[in-house]
SERO-660392 format. One record per residue (C-alpha): x, y, z. Coordinates in steps of 0.25 Angstrom, whole numbers, plus 5000, padded with zeros to 4 digits. Each point is the difference from the previous one (the first is absolute). Layout:
N
<r><east>X</east><north>Y</north><up>Z</up></r>
...
***
This chain:
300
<r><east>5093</east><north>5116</north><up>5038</up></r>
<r><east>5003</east><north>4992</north><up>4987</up></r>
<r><east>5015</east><north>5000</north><up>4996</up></r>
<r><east>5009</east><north>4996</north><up>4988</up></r>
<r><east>5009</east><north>4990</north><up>5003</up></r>
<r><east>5011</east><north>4996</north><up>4990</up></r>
<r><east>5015</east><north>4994</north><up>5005</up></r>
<r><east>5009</east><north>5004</north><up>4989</up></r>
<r><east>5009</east><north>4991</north><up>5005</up></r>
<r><east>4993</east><north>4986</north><up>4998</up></r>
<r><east>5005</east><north>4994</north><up>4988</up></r>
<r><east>4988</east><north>4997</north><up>4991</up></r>
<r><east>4998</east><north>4985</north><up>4996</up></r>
<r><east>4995</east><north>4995</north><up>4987</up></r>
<r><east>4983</east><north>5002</north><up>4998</up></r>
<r><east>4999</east><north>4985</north><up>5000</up></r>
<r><east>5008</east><north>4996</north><up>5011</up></r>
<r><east>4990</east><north>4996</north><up>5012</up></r>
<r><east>5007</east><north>5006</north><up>5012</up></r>
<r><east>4998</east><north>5014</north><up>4991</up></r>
<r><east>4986</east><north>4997</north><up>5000</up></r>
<r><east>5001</east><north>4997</north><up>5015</up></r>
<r><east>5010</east><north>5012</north><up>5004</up></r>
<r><east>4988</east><north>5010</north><up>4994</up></r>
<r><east>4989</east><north>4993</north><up>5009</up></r>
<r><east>5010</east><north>5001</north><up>5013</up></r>
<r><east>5004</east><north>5015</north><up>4995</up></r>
<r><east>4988</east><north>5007</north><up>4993</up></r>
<r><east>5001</east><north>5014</north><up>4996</up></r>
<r><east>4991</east><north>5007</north><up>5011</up></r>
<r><east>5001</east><north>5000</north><up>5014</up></r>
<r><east>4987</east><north>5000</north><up>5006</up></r>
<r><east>4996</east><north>5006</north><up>5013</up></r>
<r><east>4986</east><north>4995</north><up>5007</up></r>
<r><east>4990</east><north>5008</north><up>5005</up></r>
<r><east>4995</east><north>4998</north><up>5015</up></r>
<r><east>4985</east><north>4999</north><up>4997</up></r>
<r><east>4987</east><north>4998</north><up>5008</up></r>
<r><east>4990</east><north>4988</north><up>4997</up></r>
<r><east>4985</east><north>4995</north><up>5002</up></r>
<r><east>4999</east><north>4985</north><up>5001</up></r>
<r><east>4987</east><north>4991</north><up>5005</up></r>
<r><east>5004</east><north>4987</north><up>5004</up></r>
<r><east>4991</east><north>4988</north><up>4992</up></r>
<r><east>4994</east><north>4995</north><up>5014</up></r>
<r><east>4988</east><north>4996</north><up>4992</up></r>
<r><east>5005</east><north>5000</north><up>4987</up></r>
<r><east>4992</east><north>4988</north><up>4991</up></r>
<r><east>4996</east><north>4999</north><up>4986</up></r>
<r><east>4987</east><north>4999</north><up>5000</up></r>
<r><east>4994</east><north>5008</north><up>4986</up></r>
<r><east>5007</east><north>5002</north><up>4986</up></r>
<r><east>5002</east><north>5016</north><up>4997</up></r>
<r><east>5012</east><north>4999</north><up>4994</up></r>
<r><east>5007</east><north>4988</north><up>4990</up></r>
<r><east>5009</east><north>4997</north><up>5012</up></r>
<r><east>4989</east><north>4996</north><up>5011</up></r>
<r><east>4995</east><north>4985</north><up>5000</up></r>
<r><east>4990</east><north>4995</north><up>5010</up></r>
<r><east>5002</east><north>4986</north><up>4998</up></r>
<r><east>5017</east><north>5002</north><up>5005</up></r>
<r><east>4999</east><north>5002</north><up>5015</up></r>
<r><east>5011</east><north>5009</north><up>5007</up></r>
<r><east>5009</east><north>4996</north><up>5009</up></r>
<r><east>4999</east><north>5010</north><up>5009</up></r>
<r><east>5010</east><north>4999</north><up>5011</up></r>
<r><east>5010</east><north>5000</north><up>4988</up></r>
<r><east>4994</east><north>5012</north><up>4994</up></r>
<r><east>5001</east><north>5007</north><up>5013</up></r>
<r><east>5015</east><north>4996</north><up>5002</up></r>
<r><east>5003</east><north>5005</north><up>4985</up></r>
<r><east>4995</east><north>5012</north><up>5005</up></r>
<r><east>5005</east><north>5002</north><up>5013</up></r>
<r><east>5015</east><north>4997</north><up>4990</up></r>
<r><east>4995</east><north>5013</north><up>4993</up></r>
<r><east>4997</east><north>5007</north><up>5011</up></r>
<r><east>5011</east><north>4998</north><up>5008</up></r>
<r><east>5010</east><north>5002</north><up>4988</up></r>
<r><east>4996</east><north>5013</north><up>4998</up></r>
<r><east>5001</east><north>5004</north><up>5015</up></r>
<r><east>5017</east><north>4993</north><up>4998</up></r>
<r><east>5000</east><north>5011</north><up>4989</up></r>
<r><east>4999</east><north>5011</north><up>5007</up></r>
<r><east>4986</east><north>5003</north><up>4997</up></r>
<r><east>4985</east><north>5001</north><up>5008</up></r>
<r><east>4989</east><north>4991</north><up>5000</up></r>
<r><east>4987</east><north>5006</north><up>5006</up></r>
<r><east>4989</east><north>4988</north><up>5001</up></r>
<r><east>4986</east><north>4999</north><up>4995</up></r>
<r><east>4990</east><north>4993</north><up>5009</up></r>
<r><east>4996</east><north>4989</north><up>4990</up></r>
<r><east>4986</east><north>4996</north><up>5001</up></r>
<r><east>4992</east><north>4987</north><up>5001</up></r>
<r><east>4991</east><north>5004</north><up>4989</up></r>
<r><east>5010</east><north>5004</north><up>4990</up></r>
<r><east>5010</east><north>4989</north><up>4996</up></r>
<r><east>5006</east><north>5008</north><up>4988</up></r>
<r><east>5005</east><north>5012</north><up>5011</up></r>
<r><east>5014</east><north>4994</north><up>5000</up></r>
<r><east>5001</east><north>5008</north><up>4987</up></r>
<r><east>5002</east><north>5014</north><up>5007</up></r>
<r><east>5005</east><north>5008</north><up>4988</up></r>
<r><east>4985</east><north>5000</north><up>4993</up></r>
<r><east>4995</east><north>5007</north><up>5012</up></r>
<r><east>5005</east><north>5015</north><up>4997</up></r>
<r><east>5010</east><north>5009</north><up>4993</up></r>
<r><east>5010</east><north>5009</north><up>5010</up></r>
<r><east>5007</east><north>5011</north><up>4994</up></r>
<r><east>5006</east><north>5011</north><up>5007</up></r>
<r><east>4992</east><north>4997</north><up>5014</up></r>
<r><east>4987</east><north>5000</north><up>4990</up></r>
<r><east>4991</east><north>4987</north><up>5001</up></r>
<r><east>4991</east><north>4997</north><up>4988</up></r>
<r><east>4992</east><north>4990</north><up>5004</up></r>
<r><east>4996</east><north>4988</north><up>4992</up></r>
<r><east>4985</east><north>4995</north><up>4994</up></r>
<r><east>5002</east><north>4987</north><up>4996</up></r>
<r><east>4993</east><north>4992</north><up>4988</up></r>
<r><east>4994</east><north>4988</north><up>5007</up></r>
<r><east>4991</east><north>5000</north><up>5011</up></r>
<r><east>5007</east><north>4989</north><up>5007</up></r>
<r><east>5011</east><north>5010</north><up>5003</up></r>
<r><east>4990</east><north>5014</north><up>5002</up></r>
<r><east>5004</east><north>5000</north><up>5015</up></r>
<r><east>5015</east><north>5002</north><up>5000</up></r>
<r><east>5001</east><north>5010</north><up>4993</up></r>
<r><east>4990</east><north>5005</north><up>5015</up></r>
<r><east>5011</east><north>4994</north><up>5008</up></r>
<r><east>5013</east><north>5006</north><up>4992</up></r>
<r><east>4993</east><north>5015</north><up>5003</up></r>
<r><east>4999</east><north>4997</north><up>5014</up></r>
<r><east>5015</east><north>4997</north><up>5003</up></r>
<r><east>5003</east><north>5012</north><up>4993</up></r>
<r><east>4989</east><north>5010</north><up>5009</up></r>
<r><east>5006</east><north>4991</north><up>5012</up></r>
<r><east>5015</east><north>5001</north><up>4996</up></r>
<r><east>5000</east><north>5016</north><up>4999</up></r>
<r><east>4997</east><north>5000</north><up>4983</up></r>
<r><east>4991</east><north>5014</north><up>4999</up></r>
<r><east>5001</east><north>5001</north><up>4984</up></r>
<r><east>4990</east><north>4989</north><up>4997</up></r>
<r><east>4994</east><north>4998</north><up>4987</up></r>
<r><east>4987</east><north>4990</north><up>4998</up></r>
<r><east>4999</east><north>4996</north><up>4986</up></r>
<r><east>4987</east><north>5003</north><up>4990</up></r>
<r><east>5007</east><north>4990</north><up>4989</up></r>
<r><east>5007</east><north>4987</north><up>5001</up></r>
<r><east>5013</east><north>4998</north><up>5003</up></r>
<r><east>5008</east><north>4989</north><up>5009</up></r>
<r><east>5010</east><north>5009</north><up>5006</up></r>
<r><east>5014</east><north>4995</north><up>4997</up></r>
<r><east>4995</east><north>4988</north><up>4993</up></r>
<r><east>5000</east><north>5012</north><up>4987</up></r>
<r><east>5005</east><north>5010</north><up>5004</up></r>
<r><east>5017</east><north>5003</north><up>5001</up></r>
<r><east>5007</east><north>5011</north><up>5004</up></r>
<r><east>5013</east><north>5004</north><up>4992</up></r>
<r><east>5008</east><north>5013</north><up>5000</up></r>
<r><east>4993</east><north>5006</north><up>4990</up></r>
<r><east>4986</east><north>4994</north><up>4999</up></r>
<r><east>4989</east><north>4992</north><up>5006</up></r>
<r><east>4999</east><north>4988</north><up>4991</up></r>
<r><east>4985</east><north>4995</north><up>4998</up></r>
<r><east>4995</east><north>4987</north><up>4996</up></r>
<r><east>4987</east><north>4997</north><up>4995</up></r>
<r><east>4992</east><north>4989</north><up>4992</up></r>
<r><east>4996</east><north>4992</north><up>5010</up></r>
<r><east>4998</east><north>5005</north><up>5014</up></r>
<r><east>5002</east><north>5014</north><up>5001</up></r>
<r><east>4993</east><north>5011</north><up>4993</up></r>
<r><east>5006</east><north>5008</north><up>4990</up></r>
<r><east>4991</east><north>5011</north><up>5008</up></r>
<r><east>5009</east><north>4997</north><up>5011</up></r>
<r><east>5011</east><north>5007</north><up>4993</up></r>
<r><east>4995</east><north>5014</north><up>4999</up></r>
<r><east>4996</east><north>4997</north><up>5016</up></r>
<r><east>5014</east><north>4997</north><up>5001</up></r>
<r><east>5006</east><north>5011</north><up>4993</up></r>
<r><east>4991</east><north>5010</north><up>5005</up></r>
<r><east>5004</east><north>4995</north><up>5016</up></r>
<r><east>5014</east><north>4999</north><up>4999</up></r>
<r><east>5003</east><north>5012</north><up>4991</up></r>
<r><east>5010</east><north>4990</north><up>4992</up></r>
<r><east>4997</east><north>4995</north><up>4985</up></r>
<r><east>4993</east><north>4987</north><up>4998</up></r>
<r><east>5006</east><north>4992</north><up>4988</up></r>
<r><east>4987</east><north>4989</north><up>4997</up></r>
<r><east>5006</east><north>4984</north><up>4995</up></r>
<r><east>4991</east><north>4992</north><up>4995</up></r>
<r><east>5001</east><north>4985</north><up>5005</up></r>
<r><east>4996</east><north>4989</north><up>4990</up></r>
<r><east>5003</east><north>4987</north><up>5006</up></r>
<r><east>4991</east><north>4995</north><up>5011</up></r>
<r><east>5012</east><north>4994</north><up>5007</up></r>
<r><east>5007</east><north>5013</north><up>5002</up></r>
<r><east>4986</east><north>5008</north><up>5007</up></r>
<r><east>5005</east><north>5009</north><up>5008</up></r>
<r><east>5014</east><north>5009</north><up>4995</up></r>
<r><east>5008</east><north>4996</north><up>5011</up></r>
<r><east>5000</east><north>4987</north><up>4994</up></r>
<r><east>5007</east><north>5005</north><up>4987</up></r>
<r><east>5007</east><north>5009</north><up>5005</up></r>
<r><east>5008</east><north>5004</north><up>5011</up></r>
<r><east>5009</east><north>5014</north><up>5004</up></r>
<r><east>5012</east><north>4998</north><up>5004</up></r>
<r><east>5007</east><north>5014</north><up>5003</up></r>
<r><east>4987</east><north>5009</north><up>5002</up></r>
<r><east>5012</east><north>5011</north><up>5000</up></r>
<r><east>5004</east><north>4998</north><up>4985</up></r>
<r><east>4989</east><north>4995</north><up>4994</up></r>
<r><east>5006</east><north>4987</north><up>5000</up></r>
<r><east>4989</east><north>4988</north><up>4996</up></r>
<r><east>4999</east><north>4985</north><up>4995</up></r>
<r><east>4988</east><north>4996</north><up>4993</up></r>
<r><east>4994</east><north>4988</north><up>4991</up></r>
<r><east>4996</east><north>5007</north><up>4987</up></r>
<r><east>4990</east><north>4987</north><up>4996</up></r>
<r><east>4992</east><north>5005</north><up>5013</up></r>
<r><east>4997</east><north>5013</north><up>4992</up></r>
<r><east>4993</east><north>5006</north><up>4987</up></r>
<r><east>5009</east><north>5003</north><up>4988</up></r>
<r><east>4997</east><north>5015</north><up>5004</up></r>
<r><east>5001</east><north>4999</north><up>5013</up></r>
<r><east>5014</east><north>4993</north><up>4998</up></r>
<r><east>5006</east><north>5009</north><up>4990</up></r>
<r><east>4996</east><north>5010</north><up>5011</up></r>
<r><east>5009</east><north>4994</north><up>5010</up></r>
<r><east>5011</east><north>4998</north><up>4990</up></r>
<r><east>5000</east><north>5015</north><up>4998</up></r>
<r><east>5000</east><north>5003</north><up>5015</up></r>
<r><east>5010</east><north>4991</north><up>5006</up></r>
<r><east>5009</east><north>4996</north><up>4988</up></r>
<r><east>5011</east><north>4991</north><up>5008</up></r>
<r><east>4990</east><north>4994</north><up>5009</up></r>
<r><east>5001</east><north>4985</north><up>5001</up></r>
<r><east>4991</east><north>4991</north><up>4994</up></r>
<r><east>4996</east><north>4987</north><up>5005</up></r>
<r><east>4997</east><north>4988</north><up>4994</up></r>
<r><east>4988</east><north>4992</north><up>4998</up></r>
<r><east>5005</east><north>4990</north><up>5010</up></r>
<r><east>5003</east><north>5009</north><up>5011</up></r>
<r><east>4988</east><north>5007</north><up>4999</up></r>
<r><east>4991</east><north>4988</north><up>5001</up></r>
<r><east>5007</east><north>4998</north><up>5014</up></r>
<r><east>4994</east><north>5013</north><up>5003</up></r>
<r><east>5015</east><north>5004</north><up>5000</up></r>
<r><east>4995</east><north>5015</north><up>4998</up></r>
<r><east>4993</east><north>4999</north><up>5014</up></r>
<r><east>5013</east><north>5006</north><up>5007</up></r>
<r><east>5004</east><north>5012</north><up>5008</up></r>
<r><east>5012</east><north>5008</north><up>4999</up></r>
<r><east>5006</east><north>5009</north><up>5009</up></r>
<r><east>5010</east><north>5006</north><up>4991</up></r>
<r><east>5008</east><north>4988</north><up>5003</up></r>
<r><east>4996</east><north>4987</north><up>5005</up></r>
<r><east>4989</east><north>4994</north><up>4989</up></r>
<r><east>4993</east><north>4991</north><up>5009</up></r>
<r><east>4992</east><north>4991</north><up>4990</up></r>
<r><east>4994</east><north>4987</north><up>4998</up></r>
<r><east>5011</east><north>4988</north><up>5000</up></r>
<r><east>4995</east><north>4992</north><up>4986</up></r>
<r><east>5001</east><north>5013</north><up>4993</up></r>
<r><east>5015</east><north>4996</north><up>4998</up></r>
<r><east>5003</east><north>5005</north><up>4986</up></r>
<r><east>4998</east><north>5014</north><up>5006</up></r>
<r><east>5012</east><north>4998</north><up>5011</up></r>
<r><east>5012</east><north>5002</north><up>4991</up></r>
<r><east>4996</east><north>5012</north><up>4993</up></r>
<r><east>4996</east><north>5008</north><up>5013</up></r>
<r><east>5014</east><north>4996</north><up>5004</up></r>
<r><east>5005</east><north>5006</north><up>4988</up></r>
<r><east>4993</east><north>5014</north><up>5004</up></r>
<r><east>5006</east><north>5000</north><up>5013</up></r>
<r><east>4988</east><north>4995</north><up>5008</up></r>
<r><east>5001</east><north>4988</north><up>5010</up></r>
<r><east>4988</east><north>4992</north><up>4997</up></r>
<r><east>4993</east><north>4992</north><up>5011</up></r>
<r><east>4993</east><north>4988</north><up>4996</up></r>
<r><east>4988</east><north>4997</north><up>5009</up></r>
<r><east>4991</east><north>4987</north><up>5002</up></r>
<r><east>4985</east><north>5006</north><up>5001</up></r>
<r><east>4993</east><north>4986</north><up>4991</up></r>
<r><east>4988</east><north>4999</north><up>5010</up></r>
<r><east>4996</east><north>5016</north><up>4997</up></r>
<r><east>5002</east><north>4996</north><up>4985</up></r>
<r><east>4989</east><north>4992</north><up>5003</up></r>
<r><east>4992</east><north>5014</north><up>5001</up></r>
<r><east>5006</east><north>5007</north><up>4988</up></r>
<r><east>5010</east><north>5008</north><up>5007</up></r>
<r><east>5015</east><north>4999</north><up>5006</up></r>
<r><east>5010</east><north>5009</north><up>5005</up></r>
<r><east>4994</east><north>5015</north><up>4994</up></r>
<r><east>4985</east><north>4996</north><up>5002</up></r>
<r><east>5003</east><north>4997</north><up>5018</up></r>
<r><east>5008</east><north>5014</north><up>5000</up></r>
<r><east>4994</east><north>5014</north><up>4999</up></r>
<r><east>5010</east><north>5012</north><up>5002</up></r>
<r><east>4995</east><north>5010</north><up>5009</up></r>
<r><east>5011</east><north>5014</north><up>4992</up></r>
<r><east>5000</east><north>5009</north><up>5010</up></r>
***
């Protein structure tokens, strides 16, 4: 639970001083609690850059990938020191971009939509997602007729199911959504190639408030006076942040584990109580994703 916390005894210094500034960062105004969660990762055993289907991915910078695989391992094993579960993926020889678990499928409730991805080069996960769930005791399991890329755009909040389109998934996918999961399906259009999935411009971070940051140049002007009206005091990030895919981060109500270049987004998470955790995933950069994009949230 969220509490207010104001010491009425702590003598106020002046605005401008910098150890006020620094006194507010070490003392925010909410508490925060985290929220054990349960995870499905796929390790990047044969990760590789091999095509373009995203403004990220370039065939001609070869990955490193024993490093790749030790900055995921540091994901992985930093989630299980939080307290949370980390169910594995069997990763594949034949699909490199597996690592990136969250497309794979949507989990609300103990209900699996499955995903239908847009490119053929990444047809079979979607195959291989559904299984795990039929092995793992999932019964509710939904296999798409329109596109959408799981986790990639699609994100759960309190209140809705926030939907990106424009440049993978199908808007058709929403109603599909909607229809499944009984919850409202609020559509963004994205704009900027750069941000092709939503979970790369916009991140919850208390899926019990409706609590969410977000890069309003990845959006429409519709789209973001649409998130404006929805989450007024969300935080925004900037341009900078954003192109270190620093929206690509996972909240457990708490502990923001996101990508460490994304530095200007640290103070003002601090600021709103959260504990930022900067993480180095650069190899899986190489692929278009980080932190968010290797994590899919199975919400029991």
């Amino acid at each position: 639970m969220l509490t207010h916390h104001v010491d009425a005894h702590t003598p106020r210094a002046h605005p401008t001083d910098p150890a006020a500034t620094a006194a507010v960062r070490e003392e925010p105004a909410l508490t925060r609690d985290a929220t054990p969660r349960r995870y499905l990762m796929c390790a990047p055993a044969h990760f590789e850059v091999t095509y373009s289907i995203n403004p990220w991915m370039d065939p001609s910078k070869p990955v490193d990938l024993p490093l790749a695989n030790t900055q995921w391992e540091d994901l992985r094993d930093r989630y299980r020191a939080l307290g949370h579960t980390v169910e594995l993926l069997v990763p594949r020889p034949d699909l490199p971009d597996m690592v990136f678990a969250a497309n794979g499928a949507t989990v609300i409730d103990g209900r699996v939509l499955g995903a239908l991805f847009a490119y053929p080069e990444r047809f079979a996960e979607a195959g291989a997602h559904r299984e795990w769930f039929r092995a793992n005791g999932f019964t509710e399991i939904h296999e798409p007729a329109h596109v959408n890329e799981g986790e990639g755009d699609f994100a759960v909040t309190a209140s809705y199911l926030l939907a990106g389109r424009g440049f993978r998934s199908s808007p058709l996918s929403h109603d599909e959504a909607q229809e499944f999961f009984g919850r409202p399906v609020i559509g963004l259009d994205l704009v900027d190639p750069r941000y092709y999935h939503l979970d790369t411009a916009l991140c919850v971070l208390d899926d019990a408030a409706d609590e969410i940051m977000y890069y309003p140049g990845a959006f429409s002007p519709g789209s973001r006076s649409v998130l404006a009206r929805l989450f007024p005091d969300a935080l925004l990030a900037e341009e900078a942040d954003a192109a270190m895919l620093g929206l690509n981060a996972v909240s457990d109500g708490r502990h923001v584990l996101l990508p460490q270049a994304a530095v200007g987004l640290l103070d003002p998470l601090r600021d709103r109580g959260f504990e930022p955790v900067p993480m180095d995933l650069g190899e899986l950069l190489k692929g278009g994703g980080s932190v968010k994009c290797c994590t899919q949230e199975l919400r029991a």
